[in-house]
C-alpha positions in Angstrom: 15.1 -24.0 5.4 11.5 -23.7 4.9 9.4 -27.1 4.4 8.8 -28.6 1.4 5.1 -28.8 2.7 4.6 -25.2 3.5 6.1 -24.3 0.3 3.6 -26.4 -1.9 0.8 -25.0 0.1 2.0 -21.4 -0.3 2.4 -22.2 -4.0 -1.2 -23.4 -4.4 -2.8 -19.9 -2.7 -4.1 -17.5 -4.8 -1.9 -14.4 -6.3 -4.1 -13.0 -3.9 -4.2 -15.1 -0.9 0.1 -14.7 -1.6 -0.4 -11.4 -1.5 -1.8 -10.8 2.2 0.3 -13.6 3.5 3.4 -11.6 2.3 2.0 -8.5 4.1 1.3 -10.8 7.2 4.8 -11.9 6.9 6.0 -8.4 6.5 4.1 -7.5 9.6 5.4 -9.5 12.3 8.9 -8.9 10.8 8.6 -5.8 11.7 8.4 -4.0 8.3 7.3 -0.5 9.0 6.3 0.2 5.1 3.8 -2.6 3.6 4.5 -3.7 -0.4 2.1 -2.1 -2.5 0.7 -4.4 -5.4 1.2 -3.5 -9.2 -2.4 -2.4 -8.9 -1.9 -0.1 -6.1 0.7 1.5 -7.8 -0.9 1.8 -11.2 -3.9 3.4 -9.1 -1.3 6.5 -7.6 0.3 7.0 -11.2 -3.2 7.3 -12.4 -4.3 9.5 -9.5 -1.1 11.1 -10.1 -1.3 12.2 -13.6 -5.3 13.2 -13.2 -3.4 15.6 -10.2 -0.7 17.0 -12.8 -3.9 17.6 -15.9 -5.8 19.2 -13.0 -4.0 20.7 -10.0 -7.5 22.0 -8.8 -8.8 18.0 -7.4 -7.1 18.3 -4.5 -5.4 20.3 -1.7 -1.7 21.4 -1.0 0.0 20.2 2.0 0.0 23.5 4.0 -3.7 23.5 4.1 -3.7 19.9 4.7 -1.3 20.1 7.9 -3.1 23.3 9.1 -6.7 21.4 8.8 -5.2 18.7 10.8 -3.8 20.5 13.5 -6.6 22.5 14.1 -8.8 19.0 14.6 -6.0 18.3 17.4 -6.4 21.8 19.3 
């Protein structure tokens, strides 16, 4: 059970201080994918839907992999 104390504190943080410690939390758990945050998300569906209006902004994977293994060579 966690402590009343700790509980009150975590209560009076911030949505954003509640945020990290949740990451922080997630971390030492040993969570190998952190949360996003409803603004993270809402930031790929935008970057998302600018992508499907204009294909052009950005690269296709192929390339993408190919740049990157050519760095490690």
């Amino acid at each position: 059970m966690v402590n009343s104390t700790l509980q009150r504190t975590v209560a009076a943080l911030s949505r954003e201080e509640r945020v990290e410690l949740r990451d922080f939390i997630n971390i030492t758990l040993g969570a190998s994918t952190p949360v996003l945050t409803e603004e993270q998300k809402a930031a790929i569906r935008r970057r998302a839907e600018e992508m499907d209006a204009d294909p052009t902004l950005g690269s296709n994977w192929d390339d993408v992999y190919d740049e990157l293994m050519a760095d490690l060579r």
